[in-house]
C-alpha positions in Angstrom: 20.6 -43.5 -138.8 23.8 -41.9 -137.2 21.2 -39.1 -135.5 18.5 -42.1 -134.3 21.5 -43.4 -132.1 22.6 -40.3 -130.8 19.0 -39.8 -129.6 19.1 -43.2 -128.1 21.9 -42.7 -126.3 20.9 -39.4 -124.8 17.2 -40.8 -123.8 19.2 -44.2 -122.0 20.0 -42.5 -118.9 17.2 -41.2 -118.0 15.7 -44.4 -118.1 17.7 -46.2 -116.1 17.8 -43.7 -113.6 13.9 -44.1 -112.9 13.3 -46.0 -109.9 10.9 -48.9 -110.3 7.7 -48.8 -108.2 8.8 -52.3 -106.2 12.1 -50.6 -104.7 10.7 -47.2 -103.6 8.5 -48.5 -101.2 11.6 -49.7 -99.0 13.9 -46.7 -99.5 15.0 -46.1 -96.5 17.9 -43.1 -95.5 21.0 -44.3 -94.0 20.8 -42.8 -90.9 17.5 -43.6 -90.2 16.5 -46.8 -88.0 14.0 -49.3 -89.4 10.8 -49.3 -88.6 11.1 -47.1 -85.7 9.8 -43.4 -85.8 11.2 -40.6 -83.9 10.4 -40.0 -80.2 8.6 -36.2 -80.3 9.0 -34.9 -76.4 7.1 -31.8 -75.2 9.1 -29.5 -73.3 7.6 -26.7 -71.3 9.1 -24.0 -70.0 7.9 -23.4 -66.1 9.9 -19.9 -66.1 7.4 -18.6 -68.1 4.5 -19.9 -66.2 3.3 -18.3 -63.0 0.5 -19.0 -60.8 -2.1 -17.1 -58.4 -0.8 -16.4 -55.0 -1.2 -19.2 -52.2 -2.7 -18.2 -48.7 -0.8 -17.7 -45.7 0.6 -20.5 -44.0 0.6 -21.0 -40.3 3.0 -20.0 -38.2 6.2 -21.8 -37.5 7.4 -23.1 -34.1 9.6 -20.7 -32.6 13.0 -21.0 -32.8 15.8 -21.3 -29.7 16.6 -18.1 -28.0 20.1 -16.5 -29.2 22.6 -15.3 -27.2 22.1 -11.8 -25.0 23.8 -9.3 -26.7 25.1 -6.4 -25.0 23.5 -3.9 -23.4 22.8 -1.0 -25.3 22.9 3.2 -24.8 21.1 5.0 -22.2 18.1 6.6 -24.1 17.3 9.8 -23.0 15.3 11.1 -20.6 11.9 10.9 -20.5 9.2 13.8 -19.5 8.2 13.6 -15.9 5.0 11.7 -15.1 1.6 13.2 -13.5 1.3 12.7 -9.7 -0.8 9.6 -8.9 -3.4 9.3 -6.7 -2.8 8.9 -2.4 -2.4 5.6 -1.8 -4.6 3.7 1.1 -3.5 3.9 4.6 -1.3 1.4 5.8 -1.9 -1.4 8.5 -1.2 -0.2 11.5 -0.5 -3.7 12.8 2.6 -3.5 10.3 4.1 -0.4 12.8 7.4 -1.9 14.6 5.8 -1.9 18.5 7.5 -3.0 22.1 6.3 -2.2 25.4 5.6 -3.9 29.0 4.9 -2.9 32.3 5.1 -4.8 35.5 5.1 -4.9 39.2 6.1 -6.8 42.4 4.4 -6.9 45.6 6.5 -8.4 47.3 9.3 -6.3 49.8 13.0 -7.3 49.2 16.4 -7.3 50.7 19.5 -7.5 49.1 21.9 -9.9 49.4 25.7 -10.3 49.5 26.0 -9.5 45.9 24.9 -8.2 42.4 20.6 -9.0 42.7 18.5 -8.6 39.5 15.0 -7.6 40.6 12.6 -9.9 39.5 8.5 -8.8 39.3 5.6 -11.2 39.9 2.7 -8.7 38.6 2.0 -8.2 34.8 -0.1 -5.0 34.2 1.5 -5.1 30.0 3.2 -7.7 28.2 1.6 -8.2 24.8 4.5 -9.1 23.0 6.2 -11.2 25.5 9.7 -8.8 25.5 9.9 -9.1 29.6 10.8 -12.2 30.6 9.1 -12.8 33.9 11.5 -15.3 35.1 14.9 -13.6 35.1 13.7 -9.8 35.0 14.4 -8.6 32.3 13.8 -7.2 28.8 14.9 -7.9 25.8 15.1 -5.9 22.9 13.6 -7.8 19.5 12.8 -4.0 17.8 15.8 -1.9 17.6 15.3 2.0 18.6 15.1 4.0 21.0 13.2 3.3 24.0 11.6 5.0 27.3 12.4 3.3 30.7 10.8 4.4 33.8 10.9 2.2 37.5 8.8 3.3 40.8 10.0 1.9 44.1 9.1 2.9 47.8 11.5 2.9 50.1 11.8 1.3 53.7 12.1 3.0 57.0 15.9 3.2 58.0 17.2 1.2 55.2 18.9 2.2 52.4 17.4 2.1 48.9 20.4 1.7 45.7 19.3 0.4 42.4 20.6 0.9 39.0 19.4 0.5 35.9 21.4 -1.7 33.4 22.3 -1.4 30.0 23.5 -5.2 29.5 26.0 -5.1 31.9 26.8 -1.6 32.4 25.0 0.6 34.8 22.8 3.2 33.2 21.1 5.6 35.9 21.0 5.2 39.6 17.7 5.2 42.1 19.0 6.0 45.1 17.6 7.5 48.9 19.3 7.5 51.8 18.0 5.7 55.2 15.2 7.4 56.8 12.7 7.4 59.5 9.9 7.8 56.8 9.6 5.2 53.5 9.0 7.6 50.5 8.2 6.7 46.8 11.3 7.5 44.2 11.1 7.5 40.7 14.1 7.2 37.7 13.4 7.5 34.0 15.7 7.2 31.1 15.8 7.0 27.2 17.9 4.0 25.7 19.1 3.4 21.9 18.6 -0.5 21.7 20.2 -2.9 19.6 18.9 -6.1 18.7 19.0 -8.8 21.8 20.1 -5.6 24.1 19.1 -6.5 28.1 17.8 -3.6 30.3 17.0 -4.5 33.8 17.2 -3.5 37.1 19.8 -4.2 39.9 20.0 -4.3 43.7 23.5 -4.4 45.6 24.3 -4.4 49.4 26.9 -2.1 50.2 27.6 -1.3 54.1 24.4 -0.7 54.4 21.1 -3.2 54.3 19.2 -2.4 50.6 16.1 -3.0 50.9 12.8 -2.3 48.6 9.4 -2.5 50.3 5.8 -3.5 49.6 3.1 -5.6 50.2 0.3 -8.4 49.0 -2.3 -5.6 49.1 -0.7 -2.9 47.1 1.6 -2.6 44.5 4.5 -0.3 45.3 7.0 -1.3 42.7 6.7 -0.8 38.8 9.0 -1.0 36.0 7.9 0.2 32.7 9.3 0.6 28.8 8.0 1.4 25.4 9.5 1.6 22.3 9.6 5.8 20.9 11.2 5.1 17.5 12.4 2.1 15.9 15.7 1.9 13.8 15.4 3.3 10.5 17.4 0.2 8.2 
């Protein structure tokens, strides 16, 4: 009898300590929410992924210009070129040209004072250098020039012209009275500046100055030409 107890004593726990099948159904942990089951997120790694190379894009809009930096070295230098090929001829209308010669045929007398000899015939004038009006020629080419005058003299009168620089006497035609009228020639060579006057001049001194000629023939001449224009 005493070792039927001690059996039943050891054999009570264990039954008491089997769950019945109504309660297990709602055994639930502590820490776990009712009726609600974990939220499972998939996380992927895009370090580990790599793709296939994209094409090229277009071209970008160029950006604003930066500042000019400063200038750099000299470089060294370089080997000397092959000579080129003659160039074509140049236009001779290009070539720097002044000239003009004219006559009078008309005689003349001096008068009381200074007497600039004006011309009425025009055998050259292209570029219109010698005005007609006041006798005399202007320089628009700077160079040197060539200046050459003709005049026939008169019986028993005296002939005394210069040739003027702007306002300075240059060369002298000259003859003395005479019972014959001769022809007499001056030339010179004048280095011209721009808007430089050359033109010839008459004066009376004690004796009449006279020049002669005639509606038929020209006697008288005054001519100039540009040799050599200014090298600038």
């Amino acid at each position: 009898m005493e070792s039927w107890c001690l059996r039943l004593l050891l054999f009570l726990p264990l039954v008491c300590s089997v769950p019945s099948p109504s309660r297990s159904r709602h055994c639930r942990r502590c820490c776990d929410q009712p009726d609600q089951l974990p939220e499972v997120r998939t996380v992927i790694n895009m370090t580990i992924l790599k793709g296939d190379k994209g094409d090229r894009g277009d071209m970008g809009t160029p950006g604003k210009p930066g500042l000019l930096g400063p200038p750099g070295d000299r470089g060294p230098l370089g080997l000397k070129g092959s000579k080129g090929q003659a160039g074509a001829p140049g236009d001779p209308c290009k070539i720097p040209q002044s000239s003009f010669s004219v006559g009078r045929r008309k005689s003349l007398h001096s008068l009381e004072y200074y007497q600039a000899l004006v011309f009425d015939t025009v055998f050259v004038n292209p570029f219109e250098h010698f005005n007609m009006f006041k006798g005399k020629f202007y320089c628009y080419v700077p160079g040197i020039y060539f200046f050459n005058m003709n005049i026939h003299t008169w019986n028993f009168k005296e002939t005394y012209l210069h040739l003027m620089h702007n306002d300075k006497e240059q060369v002298i035609l000259y003859a003395q009275p005479s019972e014959r009228s001769i022809m007499q020639s001056q030339s010179v060579m004048l280095n011209l500046a721009l808007n430089d006057e050359v033109w010839v001049r008459l004066y009376k001194r004690e004796r009449e100055n006279a020049i002669y000629s005639d509606n038929v023939d020209v006697y008288i001449t005054f001519n100039g030409y540009l040799v050599s224009p200014t090298v600038t």
